[in-house]
N, C-alpha and C positions, 0 to 999 in steps of 0.2 A: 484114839480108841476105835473099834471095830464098831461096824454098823449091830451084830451079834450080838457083843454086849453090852448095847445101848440098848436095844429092844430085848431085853432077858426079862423084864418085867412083864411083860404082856405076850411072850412066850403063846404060853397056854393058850391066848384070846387069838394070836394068828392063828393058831391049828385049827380054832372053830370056824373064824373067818374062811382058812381053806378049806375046808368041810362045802361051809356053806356060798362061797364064791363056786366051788365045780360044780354045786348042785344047777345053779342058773346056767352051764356053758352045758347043756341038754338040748337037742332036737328031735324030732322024728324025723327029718330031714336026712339019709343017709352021707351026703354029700357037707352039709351043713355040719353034722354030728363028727365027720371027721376032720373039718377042719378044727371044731373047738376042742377036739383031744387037743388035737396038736398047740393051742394055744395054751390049754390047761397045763401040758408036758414041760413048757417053758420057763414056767416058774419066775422068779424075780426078784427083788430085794423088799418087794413088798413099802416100802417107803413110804406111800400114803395113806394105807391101812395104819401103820404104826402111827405115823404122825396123829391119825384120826383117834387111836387106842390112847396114845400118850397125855394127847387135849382132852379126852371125854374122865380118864383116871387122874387128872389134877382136883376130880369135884368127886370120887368116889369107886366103888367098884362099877365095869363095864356092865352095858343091860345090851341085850337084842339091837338097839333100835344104833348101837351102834355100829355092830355086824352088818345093818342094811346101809346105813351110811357106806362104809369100806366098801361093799360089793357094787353100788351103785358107783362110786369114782373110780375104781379099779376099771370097771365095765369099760363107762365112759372115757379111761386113758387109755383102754389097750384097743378101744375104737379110734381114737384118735392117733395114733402111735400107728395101727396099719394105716388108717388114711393117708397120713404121712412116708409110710416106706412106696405109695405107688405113687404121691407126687415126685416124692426124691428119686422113686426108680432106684430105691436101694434093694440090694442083692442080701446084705444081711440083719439083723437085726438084735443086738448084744450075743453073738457070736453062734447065734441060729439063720438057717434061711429063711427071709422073710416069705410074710403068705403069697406075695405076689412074685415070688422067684418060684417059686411050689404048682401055686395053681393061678398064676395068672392076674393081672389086674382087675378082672371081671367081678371074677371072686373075691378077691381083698376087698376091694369098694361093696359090695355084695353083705359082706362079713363083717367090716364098718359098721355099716349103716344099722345088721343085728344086732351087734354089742352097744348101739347105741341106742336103740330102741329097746334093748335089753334092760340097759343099765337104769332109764325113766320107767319102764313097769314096774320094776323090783322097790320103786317108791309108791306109784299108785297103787300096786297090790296090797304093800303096807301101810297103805294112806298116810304116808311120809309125806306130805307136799309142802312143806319147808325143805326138807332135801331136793325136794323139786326145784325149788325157788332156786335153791344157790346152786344146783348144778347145772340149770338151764341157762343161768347167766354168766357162769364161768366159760361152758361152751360157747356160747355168742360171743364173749371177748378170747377167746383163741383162736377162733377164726379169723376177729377183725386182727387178731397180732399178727396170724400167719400172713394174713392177706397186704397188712403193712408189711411187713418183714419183707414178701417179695418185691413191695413197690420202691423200698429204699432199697433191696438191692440192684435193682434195674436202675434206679436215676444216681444209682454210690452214693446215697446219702448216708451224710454222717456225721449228723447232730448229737451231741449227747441227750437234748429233750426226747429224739425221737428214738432211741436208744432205748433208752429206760421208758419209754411208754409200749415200747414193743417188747420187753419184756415183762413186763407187768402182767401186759396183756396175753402173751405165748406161755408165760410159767408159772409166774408169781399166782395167779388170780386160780391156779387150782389147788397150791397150797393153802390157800388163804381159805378155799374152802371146805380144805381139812378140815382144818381147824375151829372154822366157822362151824361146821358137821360134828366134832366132836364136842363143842359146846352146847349144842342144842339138844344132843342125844341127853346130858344129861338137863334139860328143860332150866340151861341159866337164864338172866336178863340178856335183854338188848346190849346195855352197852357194854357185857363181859364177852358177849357175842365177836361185838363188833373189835373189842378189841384184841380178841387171840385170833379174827380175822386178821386184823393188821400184825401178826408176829407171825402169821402164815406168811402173811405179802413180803414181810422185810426177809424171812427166812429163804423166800421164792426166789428174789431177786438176786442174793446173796449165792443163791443154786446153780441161777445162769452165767452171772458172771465169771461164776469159779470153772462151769465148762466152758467157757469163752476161753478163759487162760488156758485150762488143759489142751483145749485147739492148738496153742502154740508151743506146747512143752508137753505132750507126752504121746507117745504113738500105739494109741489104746484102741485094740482090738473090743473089750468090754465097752468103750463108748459107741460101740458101732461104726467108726471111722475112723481114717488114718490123721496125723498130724497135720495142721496146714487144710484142712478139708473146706471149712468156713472161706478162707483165701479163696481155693477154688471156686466157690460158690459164691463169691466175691459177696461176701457178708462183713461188711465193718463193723465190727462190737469193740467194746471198752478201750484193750489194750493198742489198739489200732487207733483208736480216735483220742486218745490222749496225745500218740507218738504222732499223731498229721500238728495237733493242736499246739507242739514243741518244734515244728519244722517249719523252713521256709514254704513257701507257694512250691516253689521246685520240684524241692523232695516231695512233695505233696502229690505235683501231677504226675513224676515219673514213678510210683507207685499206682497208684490210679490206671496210669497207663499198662502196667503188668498185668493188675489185675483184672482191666479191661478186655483182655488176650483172650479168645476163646477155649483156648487150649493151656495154660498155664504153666509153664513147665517147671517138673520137680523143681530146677535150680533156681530159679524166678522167686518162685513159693518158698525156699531156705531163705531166698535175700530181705524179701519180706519180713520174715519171721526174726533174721538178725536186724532190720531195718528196727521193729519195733521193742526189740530187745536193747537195741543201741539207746533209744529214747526214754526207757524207765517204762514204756506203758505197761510190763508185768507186773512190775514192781507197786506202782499206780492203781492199777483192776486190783490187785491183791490187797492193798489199803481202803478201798472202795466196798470190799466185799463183808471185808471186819469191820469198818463201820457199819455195815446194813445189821452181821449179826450180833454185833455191841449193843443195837437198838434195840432188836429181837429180844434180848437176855435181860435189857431192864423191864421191858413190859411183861416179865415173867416173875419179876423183882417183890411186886404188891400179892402174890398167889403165895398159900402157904406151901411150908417146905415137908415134901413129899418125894418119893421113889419117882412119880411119873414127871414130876416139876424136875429133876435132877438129870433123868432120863431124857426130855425136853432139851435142856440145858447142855448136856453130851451132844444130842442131835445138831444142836445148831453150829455147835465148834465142828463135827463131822464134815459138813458141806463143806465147810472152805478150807478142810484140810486133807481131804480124803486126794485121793492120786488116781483117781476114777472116776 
């Protein structure tokens, strides 16, 4: 099913959200003000606004407070998302030039730090400070994921504990506070809170996994990167640390040793990619993913049956089937 018409139900409520999401990418700043056209122009699949529209309409019609919700994560992802194109030194960004190919690294880190300081006002302004709470904490642990992420890829660790703690921490923990966000908009309990936070997290991880696999199987200019890219970056995820965990020491080190290469080259990076295809690890990530959104779908199981519970329900089976 398309991402399209999984979100037809809340249609209407993203149009306000874009309304009211361009209304905060404003400066007096002339220099400022044209970078956040340009951000504005960009557009997206909007992802976590729905998610947030889809969790707040299991309990009723959408209010305001969850427009500030979406605007605030939105904010705070497309600040993180530039941060990330000047650590990477990437050139584009879902099939745009990134801000730091444009106007430089100064500026992107610059423009960062506004949209992140942006995305926390638009809570204090509306004295959201439960939205505060859990977006402040999401960002703290995606920093420490990135920050793990880069430490195991320097030492090529490749534990499955440390695996899934670093994804938890890089993806999972801003769905979760979707969802966490759309439950509170409409003012539920704690622990209905807590637990369509945890259908955010299983959802989250189920997200990253499925782009770990597309790394090795699809040469997707919308992911922002070519095939084999994570190799390059000599990044061990799932389907790779299944396919060490089925090999001898050997095959182990002379892999390790490729991707140790500064330089990696195209053919190296193919043998890889058939190294791990030979071992089942696709096959394996792919089984790993449907379990997480198996999980996802029962804790949605006790919510009455509704357009946005079904909608929900679509969403999850999308992640791990989508070709993007």
């Amino acid at each position: 099913m398309k991402l399209e018409t999984i979100i037809k139900p809340i249609k209407d409520d993203l149009d306000n959200f874009d309304r009211f999401f361009k209304s905060q990418l404003q400066s007096k700043v002339p220099l400022l003000n044209m970078v956040l056209r340009y951000v504005a122009s960009r557009g997206g699949k909007k992802m976590r606004p729905a998610l947030i529209f889809l969790t707040a309409k299991l309990f009723g019609e959408l209010n305001h407070r969850a427009i500030i919700g979406a605007s605030m994560i939105e904010l705070l992802h497309t600040a993180t998302l530039v941060h990330d194109d000047v650590v990477d030194e990437a050139q584009e960004r879902r099939g745009f030039l990134s801000i730091n190919a444009i106007w430089k690294n100064k500026v992107a880190v610059l423009l960062g730090d506004y949209l992140l300081s942006r995305g926390l006002l638009v809570s204090v302004e509306n004295q959201e400070f439960e939205f505060l709470r859990v977006t402040s904490n999401a960002v703290k642990k995606m920093s420490e994921g990135e920050l793990q992420s880069m430490e195991a890829s320097r030492r090529m660790n490749y534990s499955l504990d440390t695996y899934f703690e670093i994804i938890r921490n890089k993806t999972a923990v801003l769905l979760r506070s979707c969802c966490e966000i759309g439950a509170i908009s409409q003012n539920q309990s704690i622990d209905v809170i807590q637990d369509l936070g945890l259908f955010g997290e299983l959802l989250g991880i189920a997200f990253q996994i499925k782009d770990d696999i597309l790394d090795y199987t699809t040469n997707s200019t919308i992911l922002g990167k070519p095939v084999g890219n994570d190799i390059k970056e000599k990044k061990i995820t799932l389907p790779l640390i299944f396919a060490f965990e089925n090999s001898t020491q050997n095959e182990v080190d002379v892999i390790l040793k490729k991707m140790k290469n500064s330089k990696t080259a195209k053919k190296e990076v193919q043998n890889i990619i058939d190294f791990v295809k030979s071992k089942n690890g696709i096959i394996f990530a792919e089984q790993k993913a449907k379990e997480f959104i198996d999980n996802a779908v029962d804790i949605l199981k006790k919510y009455p049956d509704n357009e946005a519970k079904n909608s929900l329900i679509n969403f999850s089976l999308y992640v791990i089937e989508r070709e993007k």
